[in-house]
C-alpha positions in Angstrom: -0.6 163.0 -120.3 -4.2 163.6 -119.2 -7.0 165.2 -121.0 -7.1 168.5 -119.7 -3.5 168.7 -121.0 -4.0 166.9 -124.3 -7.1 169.3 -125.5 -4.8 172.6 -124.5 -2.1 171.0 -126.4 -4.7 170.8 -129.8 -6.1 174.6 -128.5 -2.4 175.8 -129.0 -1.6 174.8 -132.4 -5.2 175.1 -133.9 -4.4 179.1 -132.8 -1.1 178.6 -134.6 -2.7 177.2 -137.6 -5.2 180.0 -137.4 -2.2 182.6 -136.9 -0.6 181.4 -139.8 -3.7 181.0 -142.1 -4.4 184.2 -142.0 -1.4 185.4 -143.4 -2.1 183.1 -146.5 -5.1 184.1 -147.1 -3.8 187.7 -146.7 -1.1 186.2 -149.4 -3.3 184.5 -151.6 -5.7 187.1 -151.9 -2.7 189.7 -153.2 -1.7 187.3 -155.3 -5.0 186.9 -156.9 -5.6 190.3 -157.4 -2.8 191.2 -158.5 -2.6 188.2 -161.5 -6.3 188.6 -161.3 -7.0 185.0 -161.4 -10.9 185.5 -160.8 -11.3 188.0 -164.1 -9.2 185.3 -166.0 -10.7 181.9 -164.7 -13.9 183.8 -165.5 -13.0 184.5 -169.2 -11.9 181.3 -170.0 -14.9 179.5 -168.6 -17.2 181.6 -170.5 -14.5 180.2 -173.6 -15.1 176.7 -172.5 -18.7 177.2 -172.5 -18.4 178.8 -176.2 -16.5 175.8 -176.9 -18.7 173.0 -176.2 -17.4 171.9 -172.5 -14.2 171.0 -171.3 -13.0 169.4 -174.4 -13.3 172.7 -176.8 -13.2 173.0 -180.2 -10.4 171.0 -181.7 -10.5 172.6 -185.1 -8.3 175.5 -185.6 -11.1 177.6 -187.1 -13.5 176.8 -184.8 -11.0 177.6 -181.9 -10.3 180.7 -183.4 -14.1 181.5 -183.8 -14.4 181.0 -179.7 -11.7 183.8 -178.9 -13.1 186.0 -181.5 -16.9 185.3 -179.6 -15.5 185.8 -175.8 -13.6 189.1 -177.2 -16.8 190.4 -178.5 -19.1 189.6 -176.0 -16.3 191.4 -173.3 -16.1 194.2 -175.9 -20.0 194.2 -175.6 -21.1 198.0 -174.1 -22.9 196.1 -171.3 -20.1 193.8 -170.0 -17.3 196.4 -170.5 -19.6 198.6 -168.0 -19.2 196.1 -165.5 -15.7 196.4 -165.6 -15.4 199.8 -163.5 -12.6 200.8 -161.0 -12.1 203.6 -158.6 -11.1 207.0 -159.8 -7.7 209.2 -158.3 -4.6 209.0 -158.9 -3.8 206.4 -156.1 -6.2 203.9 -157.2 -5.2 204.5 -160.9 -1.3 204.1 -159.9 -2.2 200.6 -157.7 -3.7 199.6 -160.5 -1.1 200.4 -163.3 1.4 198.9 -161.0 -1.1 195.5 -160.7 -1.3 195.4 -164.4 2.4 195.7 -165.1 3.0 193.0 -163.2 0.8 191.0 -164.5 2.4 191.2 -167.8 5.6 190.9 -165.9 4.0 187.1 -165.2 2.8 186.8 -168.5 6.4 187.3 -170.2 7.8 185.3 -167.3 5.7 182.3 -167.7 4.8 182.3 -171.4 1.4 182.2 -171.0 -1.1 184.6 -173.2 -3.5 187.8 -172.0 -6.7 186.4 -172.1 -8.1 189.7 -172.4 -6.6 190.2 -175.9 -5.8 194.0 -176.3 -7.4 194.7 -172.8 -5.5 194.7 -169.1 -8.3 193.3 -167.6 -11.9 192.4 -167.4 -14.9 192.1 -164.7 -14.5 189.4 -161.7 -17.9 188.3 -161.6 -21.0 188.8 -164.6 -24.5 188.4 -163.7 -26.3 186.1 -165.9 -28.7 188.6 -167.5 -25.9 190.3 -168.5 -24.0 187.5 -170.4 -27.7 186.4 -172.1 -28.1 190.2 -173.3 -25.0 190.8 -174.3 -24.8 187.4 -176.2 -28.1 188.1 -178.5 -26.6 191.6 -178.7 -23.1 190.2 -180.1 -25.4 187.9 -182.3 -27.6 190.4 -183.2 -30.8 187.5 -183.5 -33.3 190.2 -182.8 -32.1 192.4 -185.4 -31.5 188.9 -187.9 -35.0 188.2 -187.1 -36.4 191.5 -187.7 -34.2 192.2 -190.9 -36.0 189.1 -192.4 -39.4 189.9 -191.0 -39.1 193.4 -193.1 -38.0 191.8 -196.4 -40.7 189.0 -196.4 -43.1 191.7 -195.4 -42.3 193.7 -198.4 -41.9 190.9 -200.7 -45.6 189.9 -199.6 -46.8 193.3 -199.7 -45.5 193.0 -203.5 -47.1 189.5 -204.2 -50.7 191.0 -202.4 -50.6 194.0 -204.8 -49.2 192.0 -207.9 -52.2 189.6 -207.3 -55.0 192.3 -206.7 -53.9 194.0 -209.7 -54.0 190.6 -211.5 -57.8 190.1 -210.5 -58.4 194.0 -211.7 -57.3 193.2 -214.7 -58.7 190.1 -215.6 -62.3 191.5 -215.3 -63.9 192.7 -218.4 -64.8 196.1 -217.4 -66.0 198.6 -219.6 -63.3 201.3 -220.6 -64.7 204.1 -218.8 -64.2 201.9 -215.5 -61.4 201.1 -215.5 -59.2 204.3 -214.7 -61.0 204.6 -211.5 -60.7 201.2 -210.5 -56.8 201.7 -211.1 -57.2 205.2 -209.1 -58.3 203.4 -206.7 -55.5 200.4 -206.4 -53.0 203.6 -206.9 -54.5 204.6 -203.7 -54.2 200.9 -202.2 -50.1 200.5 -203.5 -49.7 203.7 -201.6 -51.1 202.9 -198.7 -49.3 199.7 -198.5 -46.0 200.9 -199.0 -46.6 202.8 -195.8 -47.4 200.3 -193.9 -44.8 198.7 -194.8 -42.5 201.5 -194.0 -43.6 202.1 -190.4 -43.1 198.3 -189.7 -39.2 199.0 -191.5 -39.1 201.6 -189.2 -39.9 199.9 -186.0 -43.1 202.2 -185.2 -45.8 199.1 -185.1 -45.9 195.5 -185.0 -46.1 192.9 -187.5 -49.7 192.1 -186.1 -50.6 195.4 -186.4 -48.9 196.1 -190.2 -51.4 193.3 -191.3 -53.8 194.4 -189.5 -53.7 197.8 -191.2 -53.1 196.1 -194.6 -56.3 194.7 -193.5 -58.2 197.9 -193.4 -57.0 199.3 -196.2 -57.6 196.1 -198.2 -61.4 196.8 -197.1 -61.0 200.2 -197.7 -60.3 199.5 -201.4 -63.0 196.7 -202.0 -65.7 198.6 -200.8 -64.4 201.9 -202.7 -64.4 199.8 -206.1 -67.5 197.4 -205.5 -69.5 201.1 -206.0 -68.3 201.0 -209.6 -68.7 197.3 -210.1 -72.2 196.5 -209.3 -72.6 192.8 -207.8 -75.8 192.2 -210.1 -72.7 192.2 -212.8 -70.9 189.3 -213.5 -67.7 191.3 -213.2 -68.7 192.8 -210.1 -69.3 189.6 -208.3 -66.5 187.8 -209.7 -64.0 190.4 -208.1 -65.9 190.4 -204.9 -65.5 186.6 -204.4 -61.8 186.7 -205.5 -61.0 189.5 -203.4 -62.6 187.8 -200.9 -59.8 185.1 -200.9 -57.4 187.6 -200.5 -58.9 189.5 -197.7 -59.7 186.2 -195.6 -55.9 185.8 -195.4 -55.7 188.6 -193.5 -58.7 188.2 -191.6 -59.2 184.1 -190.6 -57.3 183.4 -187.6 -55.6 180.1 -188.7 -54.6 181.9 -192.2 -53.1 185.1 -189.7 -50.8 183.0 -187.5 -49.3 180.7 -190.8 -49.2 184.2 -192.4 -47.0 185.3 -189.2 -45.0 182.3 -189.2 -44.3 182.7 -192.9 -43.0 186.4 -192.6 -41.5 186.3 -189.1 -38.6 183.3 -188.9 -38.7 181.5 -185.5 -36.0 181.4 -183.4 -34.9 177.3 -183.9 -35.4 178.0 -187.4 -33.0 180.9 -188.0 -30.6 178.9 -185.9 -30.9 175.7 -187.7 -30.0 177.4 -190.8 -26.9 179.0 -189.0 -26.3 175.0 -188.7 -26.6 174.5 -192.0 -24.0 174.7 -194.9 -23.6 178.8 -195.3 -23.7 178.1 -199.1 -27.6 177.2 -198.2 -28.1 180.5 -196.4 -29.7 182.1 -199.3 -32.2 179.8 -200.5 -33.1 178.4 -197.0 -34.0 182.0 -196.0 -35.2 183.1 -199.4 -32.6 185.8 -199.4 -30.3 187.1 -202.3 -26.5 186.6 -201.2 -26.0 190.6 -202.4 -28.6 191.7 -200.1 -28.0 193.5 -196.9 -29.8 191.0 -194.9 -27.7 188.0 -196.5 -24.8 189.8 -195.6 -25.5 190.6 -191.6 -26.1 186.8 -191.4 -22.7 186.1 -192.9 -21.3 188.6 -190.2 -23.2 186.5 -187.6 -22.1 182.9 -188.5 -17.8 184.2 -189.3 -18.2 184.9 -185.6 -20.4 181.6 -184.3 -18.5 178.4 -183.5 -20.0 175.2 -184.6 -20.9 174.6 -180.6 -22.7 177.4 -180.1 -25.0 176.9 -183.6 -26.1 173.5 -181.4 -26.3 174.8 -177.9 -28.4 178.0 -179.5 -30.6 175.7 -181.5 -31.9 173.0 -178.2 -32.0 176.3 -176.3 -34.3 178.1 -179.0 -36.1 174.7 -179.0 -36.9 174.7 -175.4 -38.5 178.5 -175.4 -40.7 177.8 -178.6 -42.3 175.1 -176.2 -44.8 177.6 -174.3 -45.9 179.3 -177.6 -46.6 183.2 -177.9 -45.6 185.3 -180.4 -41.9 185.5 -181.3 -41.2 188.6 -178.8 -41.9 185.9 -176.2 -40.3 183.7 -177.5 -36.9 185.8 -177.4 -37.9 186.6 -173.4 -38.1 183.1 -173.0 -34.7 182.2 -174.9 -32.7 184.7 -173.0 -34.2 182.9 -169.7 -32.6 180.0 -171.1 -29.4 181.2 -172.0 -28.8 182.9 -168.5 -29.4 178.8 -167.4 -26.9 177.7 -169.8 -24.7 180.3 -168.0 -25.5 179.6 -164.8 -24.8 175.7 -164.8 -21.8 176.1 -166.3 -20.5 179.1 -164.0 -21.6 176.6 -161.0 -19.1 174.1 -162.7 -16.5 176.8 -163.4 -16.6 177.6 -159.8 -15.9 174.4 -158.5 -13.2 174.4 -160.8 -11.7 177.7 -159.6 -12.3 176.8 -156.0 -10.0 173.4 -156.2 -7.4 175.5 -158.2 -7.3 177.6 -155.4 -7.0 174.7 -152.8 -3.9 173.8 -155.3 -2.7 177.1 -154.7 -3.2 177.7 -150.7 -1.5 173.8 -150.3 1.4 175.4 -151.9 1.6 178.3 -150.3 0.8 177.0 -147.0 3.8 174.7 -147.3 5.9 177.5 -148.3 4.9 179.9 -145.4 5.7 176.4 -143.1 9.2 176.7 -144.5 9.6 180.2 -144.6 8.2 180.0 -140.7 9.7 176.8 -140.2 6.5 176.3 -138.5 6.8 172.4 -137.8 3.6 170.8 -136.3 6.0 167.6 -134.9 8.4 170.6 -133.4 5.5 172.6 -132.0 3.2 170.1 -130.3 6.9 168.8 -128.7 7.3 172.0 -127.5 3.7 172.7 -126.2 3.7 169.2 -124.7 7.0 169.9 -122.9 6.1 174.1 -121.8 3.3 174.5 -119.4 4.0 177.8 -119.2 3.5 178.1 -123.1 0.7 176.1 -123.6 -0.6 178.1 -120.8 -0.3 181.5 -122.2 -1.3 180.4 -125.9 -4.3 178.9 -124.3 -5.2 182.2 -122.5 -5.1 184.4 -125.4 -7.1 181.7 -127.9 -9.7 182.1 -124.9 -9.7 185.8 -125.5 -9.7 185.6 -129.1 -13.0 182.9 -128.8 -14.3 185.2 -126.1 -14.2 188.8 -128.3 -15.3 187.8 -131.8 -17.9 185.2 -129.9 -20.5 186.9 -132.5 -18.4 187.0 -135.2 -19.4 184.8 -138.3 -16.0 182.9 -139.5 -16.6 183.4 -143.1 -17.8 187.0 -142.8 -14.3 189.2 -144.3 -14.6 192.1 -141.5 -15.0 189.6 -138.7 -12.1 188.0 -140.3 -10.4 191.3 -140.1 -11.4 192.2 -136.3 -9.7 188.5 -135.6 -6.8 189.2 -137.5 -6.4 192.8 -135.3 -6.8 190.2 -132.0 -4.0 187.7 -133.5 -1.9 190.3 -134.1 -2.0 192.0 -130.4 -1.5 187.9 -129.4 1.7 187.5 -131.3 3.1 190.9 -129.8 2.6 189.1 -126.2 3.8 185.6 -126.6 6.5 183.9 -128.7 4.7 181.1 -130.2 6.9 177.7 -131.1 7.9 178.5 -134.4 10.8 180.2 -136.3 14.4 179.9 -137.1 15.5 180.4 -133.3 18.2 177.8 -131.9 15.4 175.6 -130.1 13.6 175.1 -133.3 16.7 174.7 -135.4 17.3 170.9 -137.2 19.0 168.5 -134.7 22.6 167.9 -135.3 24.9 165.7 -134.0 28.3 166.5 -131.9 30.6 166.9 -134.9 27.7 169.7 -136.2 26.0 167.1 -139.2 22.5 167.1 -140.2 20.5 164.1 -138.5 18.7 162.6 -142.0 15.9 161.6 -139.4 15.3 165.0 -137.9 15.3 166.5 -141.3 13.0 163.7 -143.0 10.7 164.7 -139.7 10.9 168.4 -140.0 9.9 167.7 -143.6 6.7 165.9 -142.7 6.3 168.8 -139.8 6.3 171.3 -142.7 4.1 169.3 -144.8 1.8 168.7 -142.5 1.5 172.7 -141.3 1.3 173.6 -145.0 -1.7 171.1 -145.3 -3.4 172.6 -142.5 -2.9 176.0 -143.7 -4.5 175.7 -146.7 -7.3 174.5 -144.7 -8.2 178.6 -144.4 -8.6 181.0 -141.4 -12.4 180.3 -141.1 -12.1 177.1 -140.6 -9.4 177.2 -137.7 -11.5 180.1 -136.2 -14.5 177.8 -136.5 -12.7 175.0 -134.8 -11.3 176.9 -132.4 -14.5 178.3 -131.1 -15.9 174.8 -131.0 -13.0 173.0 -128.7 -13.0 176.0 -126.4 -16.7 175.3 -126.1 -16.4 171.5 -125.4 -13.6 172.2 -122.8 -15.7 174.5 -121.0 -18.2 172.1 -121.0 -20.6 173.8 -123.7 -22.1 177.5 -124.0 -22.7 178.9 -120.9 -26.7 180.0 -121.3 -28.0 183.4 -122.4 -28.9 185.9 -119.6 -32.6 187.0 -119.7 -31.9 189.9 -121.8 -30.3 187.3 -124.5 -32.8 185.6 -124.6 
C-alpha cells in the first residue's frame, strides 16, 4: 500500500469522524440545554466558592448557610435580570417543555434542583455582577453606614454633653448665663441637623464634621462677645473650647476622628469572625438596636468561609488607603478576582465533565451507527471506488468552508449543511447493512474475535468522536493541505 493510498485512507475516515462528530455535538448541546448543565455547573461553583473550595463546609449549619447565600445572591434583583428569555408563546412552550423534563431527570435520577423554588438560572454571570450583588446580599455598605450614623450621633451627644460641661463650670455672673445657654440651644440645634442630613444620606461624613466645625466656630465666637478674654472665665472657656474645636480642625485628630466613627471594612468583617455574642460590645452597639439586629441578619446568612475569604479580601483593598468609599471600590475589584479565579477553575472543571460526557456519547452513537474504525479503514483500504468518492467530497468540503474558522458555531453550521449534501451522495462504511454486520461462522454463531474487535472498533470511533467537529474539520483541512503539497499561493488580489 503506497502513500498516496494510505493518506486517502486517513482523509476518509477523519471525514467520517467529522460526519459523526457533528451529530454529537448537535446531541450534546440538546442535552445540555435541555438539563441545563451550564446554569447548574455555574450555581454550584459559585456554592463551592461560598464554601471554601472543593472540600465545602462539612458542618451541617455551615452547609446550610452556603445554600441559603447562593439562593440569595440568585434571588439578588441584578442576577435574576440576567436570567431573561425570549417572549411568545413558542419560546415560552420550548421552554416549559425543557423545564419539565428536567424535573422529569431530577425525579428519575434522585438528584436535587439547584435552583431551589426556581426552574432555572443564568448560564454565564459577569464578575461585576456577582461582586455587586454579593455586598448587596451582605448589605456591608448599608452595615457600614448604619454604624457610621449611630457613632456620629453618639459623638454629636458626647461634643454637646462636653461643651455644656465647660459652660457650666465657668463662674459667670447670673445675668450671663441665659444667653450663653441661648446660644448652645442654638448650637444642639444646629447639630442635630447635621446630624440628620448625614442620617439621611444628603452629605458626607467629611462634610457633617466639617459643618459641625462651623457651627462650633459659630457658637465660640457668638459667646466669647459676652465673656470677655481679659476675664478669667472668658479665657478659660476660650482655651477649653479650643480643645474641642482642634478635633475638628487638626488633620491628624480629623482622620482618627473618621476612623473612630466610620468602621473599616476588615474591621466590620473581623467582627463578623468573631463570636456573635461579642457583636455588641466590639461594635459598641446595644443588642435591641436596629443596627445590632441588621448585623445579626447579615452573619445568620454568612458561612464561616466567607467571614475569612471577605476579611484577606477587605485586607488587601485597605492597602492603597483613601477614604472608606474607596476602599469599598477597591474591595469589590477584589471580589470580582476572587470570582474570576475560581470561575477559571470551575470551567476546567465543566469542560472535562463535558469530555466525560461526549466519550460516552460518542461511543454510543459508534454503536448506535455501528460505526467501527477497524470495519471502516478495511473497507476503505479494500474500495477504490469508495475511498475515491469520500475523498472527492472531503476535498469539496476543505475547498468551500476554506475561510471558515473551525471553532466559529455558524461556520460549524455551513459545514454541517456541506456534510449533509455529502451523505445524500455517498454511502459511507458504516451502519447495520450485511457487509458491516459481525462475522459469523457457517453454522450462523458469533465469532468471540470479530465481536471483541468490533468492540475495540466502537471504542475507538467513540474516542475519536468525542474529540469534537472542530477538531476533525481542523485536521481535515490540514492533511488535504499536505497532500496537495501545501497552500497553493494567494493571487495578487489576495494578497
Amino acid at each position: 500500500m503506497n502513500l498516496p493510498v494510505i493518506i486517502d485512507i486517513i482523509i476518509g475516515l477523519v471525514f467520517i469522524y467529522l460526519t459523526l462528530s457533528l451529530l454529537a455535538s448537535e446531541i450534546q448541546e440538546l442535552i445540555a440545554t435541555v438539563l441545563q448543565w451550564r446554569a447548574e455547573h455555574l450555581k454550584k461553583s459559585i456554592e463551592v466558592l461560598i464554601s471554601g473550595g472543593s472540600e465545602g463546609a462539612k458542618d451541617p449549619l455551615q452547609f446550610q448557610r452556603v445554600g441559603q447565600l447562593a439562593h440569595s445572591i440568585y434571588a439578588n434583583p441584578i442576577i435574576k435580570d440576567l436570567n431573561q428569555g425570549a417572549k411568545g408563546l413558542l419560546s415560552e412552550g420550548f421552554r416549559s417543555v425543557t423545564h419539565r423534563m428536567g424535573d422529569f431527570y431530577h425525579g428519575l435520577t434522585g438528584t436535587k434542583n439547584v435552583f431551589g423554588n426556581k426552574s432555572t438560572g443564568p448560564s454565564y454571570i459577569p464578575a461585576e455582577c456577582f461582586s455587586a450583588s454579593l455586598l448587596d446580599t451582605l448589605k456591608i455598605s448599608n452595615l457600614i453606614g448604619s454604624i457610621s450614623k449611630a457613632r456620629l450621633e453618639k459623638f454629636k451627644n458626647l461634643q454637646l454633653a462636653q461643651i455644656q460641661l465647660i459652660g457650666e463650670s465657668l463662674n459667670l455672673p447670673e445675668s450671663t448665663k441665659p444667653i450663653i445657654q441661648q446660644e448652645f440651644s442654638w448650637l444642639t440645634a444646629e447639630f442635630n441637623r447635621v446630624v440628620e442630613d448625614y442620617k439621611n444620606d444628603l452629605v458626607s461624613l467629611n462634610n457633617s464634621l466639617d459643618r459641625m466645625s462651623e457651627k462650633l466656630g459659630f457658637y465660640i465666637k457668638d459667646s466669647q462677645v459676652y465673656l470677655p478674654e481679659t476675664e478669667l472665665a472668658g479665657r478659660e472657656f476660650q482655651r477649653q473650647m479650643a480643645f474641642v474645636k482642634a478635633r475638628f480642625d487638626s488633620e491628624f485628630e480629623r482622620e482618627a476622628l473618621r476612623g473612630q466613627l466610620q468602621p473599616s471594612l476588615s474591621h466590620l468583617l473581623n467582627t463578623f469572625r468573631k463570636n456573635q455574642d461579642t457583636v455588641a460590645e466590639i461594635m459598641d452597639l446595644k443588642e435591641d438596636s436596629r443596627i445590632y439586629k441588621q448585623i445579626q441578619e447579615t452573619l445568620d446568612i454568612m458561612p464561616e468561609s466567607v467571614k475569612r475569604s471577605l476579611y484577606i479580601l477587605a485586607q488587601r483593598a485597605e492597602k492603597g488607603g483613601g477614604d472608606t468609599q474607596e476602599q469599598l471600590q477597591r474591595f469589590q475589584k477584589e471580589i470580582e478576582i476572587w470570582f474570576d479565579q475560581s470561575m477559571q477553575r470551575a470551567s476546567g472543571v465543566y469542560k472535562r465533565n463535558a469530555r466525560g460526557v461526549a466519550i460516552l456519547l460518542g461511543t454510543a452513537i459508534a454503536v448506535a451507527a455501528n460505526a467501527d474504525s477497524i470495519n471502516i479503514i478495511n473497507r476503505l483500504s479494500k474500495d477504490s471506488m469508495l475511498r475515491s468518492t469520500v475523498n472527492l467530497y472531503a476535498q469539496q468540503l476543505v475547498a468551500n468552508n476554506a475561510k471558515a474558522k473551525s471553532n466559529n458555531l455558524t461556520s460549524l453550521t455551513k459545514v454541517q449543511q456541506d456534510v449533509d449534501r455529502a451523505l445524500d451522495q455517498v454511502a459511507l462504511p458504516f451502519g447495520w447493512s450485511e457487509q458491516n454486520r459481525l462475522e459469523r461462522d457457517r453454522q450462523g454463531n458469533l465469532l468471540w474475535s470479530a465481536l471483541i474487535a468490533k468492540l475495540f472498533g466502537w471504542i475507538l470511533s467513540g474516542v475519536a468522536i468525542s474529540m469534537g467537529a472542530a477538531f476533525w474539520f481542523e485536521a481535515l483541512n490540514k492533511i488535504i493541505n499536505i497532500r496537495n503539497a501545501g497552500k497553493k499561493p494567494p493571487s495578487p488580489t489576495e494578497s
